[in-house]
N, C-alpha and C positions, 0 to 999 in steps of 0.2 A: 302372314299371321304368326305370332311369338308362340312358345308352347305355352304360356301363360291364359293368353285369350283362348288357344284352342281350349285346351281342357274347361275353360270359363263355360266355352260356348256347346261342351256335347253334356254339360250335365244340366240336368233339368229339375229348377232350383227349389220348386214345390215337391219334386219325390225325394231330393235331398234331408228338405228339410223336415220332411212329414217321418222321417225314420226317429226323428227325434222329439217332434210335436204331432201331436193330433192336429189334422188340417180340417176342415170341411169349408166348401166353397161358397163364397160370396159376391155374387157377380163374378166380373173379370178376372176377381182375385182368391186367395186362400184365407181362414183366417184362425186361428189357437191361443190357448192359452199362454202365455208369456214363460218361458224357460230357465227366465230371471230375477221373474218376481213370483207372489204368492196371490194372485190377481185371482179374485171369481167371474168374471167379466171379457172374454176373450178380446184382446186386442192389440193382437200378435197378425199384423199381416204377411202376406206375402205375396209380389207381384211375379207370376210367370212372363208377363209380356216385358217389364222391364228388368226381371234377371234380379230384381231386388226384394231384400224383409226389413221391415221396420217395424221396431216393439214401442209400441206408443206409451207401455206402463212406465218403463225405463227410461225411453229416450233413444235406444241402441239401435244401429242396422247398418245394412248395405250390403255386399255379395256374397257368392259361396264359398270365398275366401274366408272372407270377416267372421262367416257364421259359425264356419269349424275351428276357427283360433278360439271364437270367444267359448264355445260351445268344448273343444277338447284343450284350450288351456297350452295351443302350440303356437310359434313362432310360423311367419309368413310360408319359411323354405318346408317348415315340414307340413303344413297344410296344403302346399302347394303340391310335394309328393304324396302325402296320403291321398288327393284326388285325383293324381296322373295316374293312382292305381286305379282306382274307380272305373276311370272310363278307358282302361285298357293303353293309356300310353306312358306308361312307367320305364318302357325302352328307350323312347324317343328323349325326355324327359333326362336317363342316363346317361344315352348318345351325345345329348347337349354340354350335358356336364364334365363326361371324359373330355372333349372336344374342346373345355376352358381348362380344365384343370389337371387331366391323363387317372380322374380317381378309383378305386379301387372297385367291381362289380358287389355291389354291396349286397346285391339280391342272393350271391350263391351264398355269402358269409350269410343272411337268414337261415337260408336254406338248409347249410349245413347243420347250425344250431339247432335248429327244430330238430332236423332226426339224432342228433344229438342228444336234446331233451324226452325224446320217446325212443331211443336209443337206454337212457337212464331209469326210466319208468318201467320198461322192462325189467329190468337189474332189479328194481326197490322190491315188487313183486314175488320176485325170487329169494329176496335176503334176506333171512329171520331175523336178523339182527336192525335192521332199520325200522322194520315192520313194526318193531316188538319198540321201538325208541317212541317212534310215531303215534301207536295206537296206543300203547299203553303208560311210557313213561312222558308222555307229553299229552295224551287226552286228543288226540286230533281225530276225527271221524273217515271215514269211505270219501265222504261229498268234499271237506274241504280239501283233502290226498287228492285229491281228482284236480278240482278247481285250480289250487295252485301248484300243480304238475311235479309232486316231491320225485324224486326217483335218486338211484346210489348206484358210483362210478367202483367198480373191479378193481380189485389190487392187482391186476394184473399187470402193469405196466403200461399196453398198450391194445388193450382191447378195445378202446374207443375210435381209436387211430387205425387202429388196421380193419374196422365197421367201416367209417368210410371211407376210406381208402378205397375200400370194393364199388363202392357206391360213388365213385368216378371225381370224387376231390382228391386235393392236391394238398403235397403236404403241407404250401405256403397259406392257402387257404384257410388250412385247420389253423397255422399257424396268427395267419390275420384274424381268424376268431375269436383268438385267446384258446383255443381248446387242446394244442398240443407246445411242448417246448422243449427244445434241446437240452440234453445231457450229456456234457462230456461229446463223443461224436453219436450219440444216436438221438432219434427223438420219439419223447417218451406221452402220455396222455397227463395235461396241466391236472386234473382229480384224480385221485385213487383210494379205493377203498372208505369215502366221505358218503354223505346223505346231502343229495345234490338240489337245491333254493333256486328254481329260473328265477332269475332275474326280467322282468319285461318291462318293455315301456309303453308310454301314455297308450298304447292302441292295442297293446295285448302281444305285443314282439318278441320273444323270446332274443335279449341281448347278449346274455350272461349266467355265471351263474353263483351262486355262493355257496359253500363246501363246508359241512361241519365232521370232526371227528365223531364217533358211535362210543369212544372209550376216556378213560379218564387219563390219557397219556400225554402228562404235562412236558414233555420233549418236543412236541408240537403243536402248530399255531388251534386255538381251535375252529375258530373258523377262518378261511382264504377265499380269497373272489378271483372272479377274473382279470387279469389286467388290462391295462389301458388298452382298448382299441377302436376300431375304426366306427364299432354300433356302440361301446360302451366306457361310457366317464363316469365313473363316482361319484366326483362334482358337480353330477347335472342331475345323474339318475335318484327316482322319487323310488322307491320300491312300495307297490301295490296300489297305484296310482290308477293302474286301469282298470281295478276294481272298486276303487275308493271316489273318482272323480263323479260320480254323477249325486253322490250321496256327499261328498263335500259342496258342491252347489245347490244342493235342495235345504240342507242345515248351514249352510252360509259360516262355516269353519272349520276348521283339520285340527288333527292330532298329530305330534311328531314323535313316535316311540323311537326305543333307541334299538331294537333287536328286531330283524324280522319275523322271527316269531311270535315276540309280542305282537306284528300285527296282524298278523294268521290268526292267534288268539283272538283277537278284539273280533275281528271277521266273523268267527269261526258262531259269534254270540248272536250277532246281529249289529255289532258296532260296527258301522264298515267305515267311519270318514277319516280313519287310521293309518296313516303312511310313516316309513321310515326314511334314515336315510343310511350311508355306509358307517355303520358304528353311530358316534356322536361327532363325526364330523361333517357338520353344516357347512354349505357355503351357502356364497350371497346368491348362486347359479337355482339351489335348491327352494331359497324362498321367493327369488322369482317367478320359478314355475308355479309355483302354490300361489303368490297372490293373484294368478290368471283365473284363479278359481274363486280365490276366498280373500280377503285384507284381516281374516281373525284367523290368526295363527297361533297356536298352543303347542307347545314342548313339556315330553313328559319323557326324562331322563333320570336314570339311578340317581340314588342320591351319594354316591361315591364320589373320591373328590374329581374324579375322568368324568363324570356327569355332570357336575356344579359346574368344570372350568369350560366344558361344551356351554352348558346353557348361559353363563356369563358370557361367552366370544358368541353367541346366535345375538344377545341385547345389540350388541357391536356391532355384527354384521345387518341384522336389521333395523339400525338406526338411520343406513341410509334409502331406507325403503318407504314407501306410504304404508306400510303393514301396523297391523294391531297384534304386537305380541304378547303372549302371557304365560304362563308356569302351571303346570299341574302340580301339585304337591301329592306322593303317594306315602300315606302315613299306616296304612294297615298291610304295607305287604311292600320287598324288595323292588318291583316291576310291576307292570301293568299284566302281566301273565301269570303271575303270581295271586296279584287281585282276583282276574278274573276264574282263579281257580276256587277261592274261597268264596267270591260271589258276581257273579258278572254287574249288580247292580251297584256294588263296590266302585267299581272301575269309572259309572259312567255318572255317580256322584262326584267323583272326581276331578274328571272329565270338566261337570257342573261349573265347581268352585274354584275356576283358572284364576289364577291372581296377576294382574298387571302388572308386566316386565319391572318397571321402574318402581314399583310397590314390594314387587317380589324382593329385587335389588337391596332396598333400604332395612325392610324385616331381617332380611337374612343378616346384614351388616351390623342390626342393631342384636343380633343375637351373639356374633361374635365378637365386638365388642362391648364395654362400660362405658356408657356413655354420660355415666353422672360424674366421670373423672376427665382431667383436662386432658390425658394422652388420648384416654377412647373417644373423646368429642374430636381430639386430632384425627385420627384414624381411621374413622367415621365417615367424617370431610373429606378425607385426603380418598377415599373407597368410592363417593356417594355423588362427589360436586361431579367432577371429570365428567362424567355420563349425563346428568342432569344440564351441565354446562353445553351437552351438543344440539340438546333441544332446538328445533329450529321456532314451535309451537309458542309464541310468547305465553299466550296465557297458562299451559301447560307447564311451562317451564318456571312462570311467577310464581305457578302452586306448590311445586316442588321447592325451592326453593324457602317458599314461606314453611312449608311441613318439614323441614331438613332443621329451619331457625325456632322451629318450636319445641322440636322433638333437642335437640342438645340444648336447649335454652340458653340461646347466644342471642344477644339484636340481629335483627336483617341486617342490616348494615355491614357488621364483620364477614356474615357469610357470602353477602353478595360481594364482597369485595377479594374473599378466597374465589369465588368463583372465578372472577375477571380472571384471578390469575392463570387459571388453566386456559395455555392458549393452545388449544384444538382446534381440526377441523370440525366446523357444525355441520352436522350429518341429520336427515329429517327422522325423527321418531313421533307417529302419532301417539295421541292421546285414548285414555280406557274406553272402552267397548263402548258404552253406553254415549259418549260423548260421539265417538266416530260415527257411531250407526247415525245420530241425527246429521253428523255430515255427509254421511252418504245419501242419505235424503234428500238433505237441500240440494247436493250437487245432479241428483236426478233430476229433480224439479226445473233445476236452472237447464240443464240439457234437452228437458222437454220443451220448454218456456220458448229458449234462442232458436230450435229447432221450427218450429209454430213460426215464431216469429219471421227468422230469417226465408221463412216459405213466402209468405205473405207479402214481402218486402220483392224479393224474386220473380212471382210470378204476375203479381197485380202493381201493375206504374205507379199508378195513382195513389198509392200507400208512402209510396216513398218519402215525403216530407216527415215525414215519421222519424228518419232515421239521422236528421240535420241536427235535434240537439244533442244527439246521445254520444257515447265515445266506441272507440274499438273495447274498452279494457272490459267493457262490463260482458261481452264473450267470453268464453271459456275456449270454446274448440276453433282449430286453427280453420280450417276449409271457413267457416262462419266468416270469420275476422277477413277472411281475404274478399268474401262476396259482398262482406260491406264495407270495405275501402273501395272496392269495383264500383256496386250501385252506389257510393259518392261521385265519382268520376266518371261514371254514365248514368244520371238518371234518366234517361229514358229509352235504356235499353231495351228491346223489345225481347221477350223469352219465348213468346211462340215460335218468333221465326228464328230466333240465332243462339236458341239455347245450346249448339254445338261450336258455338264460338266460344264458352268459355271457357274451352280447354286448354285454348292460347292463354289464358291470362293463369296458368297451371291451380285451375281449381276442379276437384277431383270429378270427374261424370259421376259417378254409382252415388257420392254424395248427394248431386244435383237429382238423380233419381229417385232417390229416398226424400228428398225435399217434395218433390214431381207427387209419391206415392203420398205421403202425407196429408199434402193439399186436396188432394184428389180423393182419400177420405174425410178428411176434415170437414173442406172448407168450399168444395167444387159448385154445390148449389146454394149459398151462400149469398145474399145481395152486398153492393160496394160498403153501404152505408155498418150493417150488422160486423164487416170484415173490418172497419176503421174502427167500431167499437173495440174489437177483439184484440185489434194489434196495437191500440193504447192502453189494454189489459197487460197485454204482455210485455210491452215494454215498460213499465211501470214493476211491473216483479223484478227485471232484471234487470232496472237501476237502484232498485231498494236494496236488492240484494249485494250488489257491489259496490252501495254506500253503507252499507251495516259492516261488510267486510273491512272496508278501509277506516272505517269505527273504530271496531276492537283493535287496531293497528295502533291508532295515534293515543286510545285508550291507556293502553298498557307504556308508550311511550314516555306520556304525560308524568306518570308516579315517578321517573327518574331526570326528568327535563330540567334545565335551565330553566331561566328566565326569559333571555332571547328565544329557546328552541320552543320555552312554553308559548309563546306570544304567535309565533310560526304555526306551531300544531294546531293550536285553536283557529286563525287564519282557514287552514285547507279545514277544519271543519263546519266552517261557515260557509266555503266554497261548495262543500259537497252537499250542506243544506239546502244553499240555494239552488245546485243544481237538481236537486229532488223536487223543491216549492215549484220550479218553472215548469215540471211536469206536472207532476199534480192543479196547476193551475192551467194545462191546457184541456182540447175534449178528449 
């Protein structure tokens, strides 16, 4: 057995998952409120006997894998180790990995960090001067000092290094940290004399740390982090993420301030869905992590011009993302720390009134330029199309486009022909909040829909004819798409008895499980007749819905087509009528 299955197999996926949901038991199984949605109505299962949860409000499930990616917002490898810790094989787990790789014992690098960080917490206690920074020239209380673990590194040189040092690491150790680095021939402690920022990640880890000067001594940086190492990258790390994440998923959006303070601040109020990142330098790494949580992403950066060219390079960067980005404007105060000193309710009006990336983009453009003169309509264009031009969203992109030709009062015509000219790569940028949230709807509904469906089709034969007019495309999820190219080329595969056969045709078990679970609340006592009803129901959603898509496709086409291409497009739109009339005219 792989260390992947063991760990699968010693954790027990109802006490897993009850730390995070209220369970109470229903029959065989568990069942709670949904983690994802805002449901009154619990129907959130979970199976102990087949190791699986499936949230019926969503559509979402499968193991205790799946549950902490979606749930903490991590990739496979680190879910995979945050449960090797769990059930005690975090060795075994490291064993593996030296054994591929020869990599570095990364447990003592924690290790060291923490006393490290209570190492420094000591220190701050003692230093009237940080004390006096904290409490008084910054507003921060006992409970937040506490929560996000301030503490202040010794100008001594190497008081931190020669702490553990006694405490049985090694200098290279300190060194793999980031917490110590060579001087000339000695080696000295990387902070001194600073007010020391842990840095942690998604689960509360002390990684790092960030270092602020106490004095106005423009000779040096003011603030310095840790460098690169083996727990910590810049370009990945979210700072206050693992305080922020449960309250970014309850309000379904984040805030991107640009100082960590600012988001201690925000915190500090009761705003917690406020994460940073290193300065205002985003990458594509950081809004990754964030869309695991949310797809409304808001950035709230100085308005300086270090601020403006960040938030102009994040439009950029998340254009090639499904993310919904927008702008906070702060007009009654430098920063959002700033705000919230003059009123916290300031900040989270603010907050409120995000303005859509690509709105934001045009406003700001039309403020610095003239746009009733021919250079500023130049300049405008030449600032406004580029970006709008990567739109992958046609009809997002036609709106823009038309609001670009109105606002310079030029014909569409000229401008879409400026546009042509910028030849970019198209990189996908959704469209405003309001628009997406109803996409994210429909594409729940389409996930619950095929899910149902493909259960149906799976576990009852005789449903099958079901599936002979329809296509693969009107799927969305891959595992789907491959079980109904299978029951084409076996209908009459039998699933009582050879449901472990179809792991040869590499379609996923836990999926198959979660289809198993499904059915088995659904649809178990169910008669043949009432279930043929049901999965003409649903397959009738999920061809409507992948004939309205392929709609607005040739829709938007159409306003720029030929002759030939118009004659064509109309074609497949009589084809996908008629492919809709044949269903609706069957039972």
């Amino acid at each position: 057995m792989d260390i992947v299955e063991e760990i699968k197999q010693r954790i027990n996926i109802e006490d897993l998952i009850g730390e995070y949901v209220t369970l109470s038991r229903a029959g065989r199984n568990w069942r709670g409120l949904s983690p994802f949605t805002n449901e009154k109505t619990p129907s959130f299962i979970v199976s102990p006997e087949k190791q699986i949860w499936h949230d019926f409000s969503s559509g979402k499930g499968g193991n205790v894998y799946s549950f902490i990616m979606e749930m903490e917002g991590l990739e496979f490898k680190e879910a995979l180790r945050l449960l090797a810790a769990r059930v005690g094989l975090e060795n075994e787990l490291n064993n593996s990995s030296n054994k591929k790789g020869g990599q570095i014992d990364k447990e003592r690098l924690y290790s060291a960090i923490d006393l490290a960080t209570k190492f420094y917490q000591v220190q701050f206690k003692n230093n009237d001067k940080a004390l006096s920074y904290i409490f008084k020239s910054r507003s921060f209380n006992k409970e937040t000092a506490l929560v996000w673990r301030f503490g202040y590194s010794p100008n001594s040189g190497t008081a931190l290094k020669d702490f553990l040092i006694k405490k049985g690491y090694t200098s290279k150790e300190l060194k793999d940290a980031g917490l110590i680095r060579s001087n000339y021939k000695n080696e000295i402690d990387m902070f001194r004399g600073r007010l020391m920022i842990p840095l942690q990640d998604q689960q509360g880890k002390v990684i790092g740390f960030t270092a602020r000067i106490l004095d106005d001594n423009k000779e040096v940086a003011k603030y310095i982090n840790t460098p690169q190492t083996i727990l910590y990258d810049k370009s990945r790390h979210v700072f206050g993420l693992h305080l922020a994440k449960e309250s970014i998923r309850k309000l379904n959006y984040v805030v991107i301030a640009e100082g960590n303070l600012d988001v201690i601040s925000s915190h500090q109020v009761g705003i917690t869905n406020v994460v940073a990142t290193a300065g205002t330098a985003i990458t594509t790494y950081h809004l990754k992590i964030l869309s695991r949580f949310t797809s409304d992403i808001r950035l709230s950066f100085d308005s300086d011009k270090a601020g403006i060219a960040a938030t102009e390079r994040a439009i950029v960067l998340a254009s090639k993302l499904n993310i919904n980005l927008s702008i906070i404007e702060i007009k009654n105060g430098k920063d959002p720390d700033e705000l919230i000193r003059k009123d916290p309710e300031l900040w989270l009006k603010a907050i409120g009134k995000n303005i859509y990336a690509i709105d934001w983009m045009i406003s700001r453009y039309q403020e610095i330029y003239d746009i009733k003169t021919a250079e500023g309509k130049r300049k405008f264009t030449d600032s406004v199309l580029p970006i709008i031009n990567q739109l992958t969203d046609e009809i997002e992109k036609e709106y823009y486009l038309e609001k670009v030709s109105k606002l310079i009062e030029i014909n569409r015509q000229a401008v879409n022909q400026k546009s042509k000219n910028f030849e970019v790569e198209k990189k996908v940028l959704k469209r405003p909040k309001i628009a997406l949230d109803k996409s994210i709807q429909t594409n729940q509904e389409v996930l619950k829909a095929e899910n149902r469906f493909i259960a149906l089709m799976l576990i009852r034969s005789p449903l099958r004819d079901l599936l002979k007019p329809i296509k693969k495309l009107v799927f969305i999820q891959e595992d789907c798409k491959k079980i109904f190219d299978f029951l084409l080329e076996n209908p009459d595969f039998d699933f009582i008895s050879a449901a472990a056969s179809l792991t040869k045709f590499n379609i996923s078990v836990d999926y198959v499980k979660m289809l198993t679970l499904l059915y088995e609340e659904l649809y178990q006592k169910t008669d043949l007749e009432n279930l043929y009803d049901e999965a003409v129901v649903l397959r009738l959603r999920l061809v409507r819905e992948y004939v309205k898509k392929q709609k607005e496709i040739i829709q938007i086409k159409l306003e720029t087509a030929s002759e030939d291409e118009t004659s064509s497009l109309m074609k497949k739109v009589n084809e996908l009528n008629s492919f809709l009339n044949r269903l609706t005219g069957e039972k």
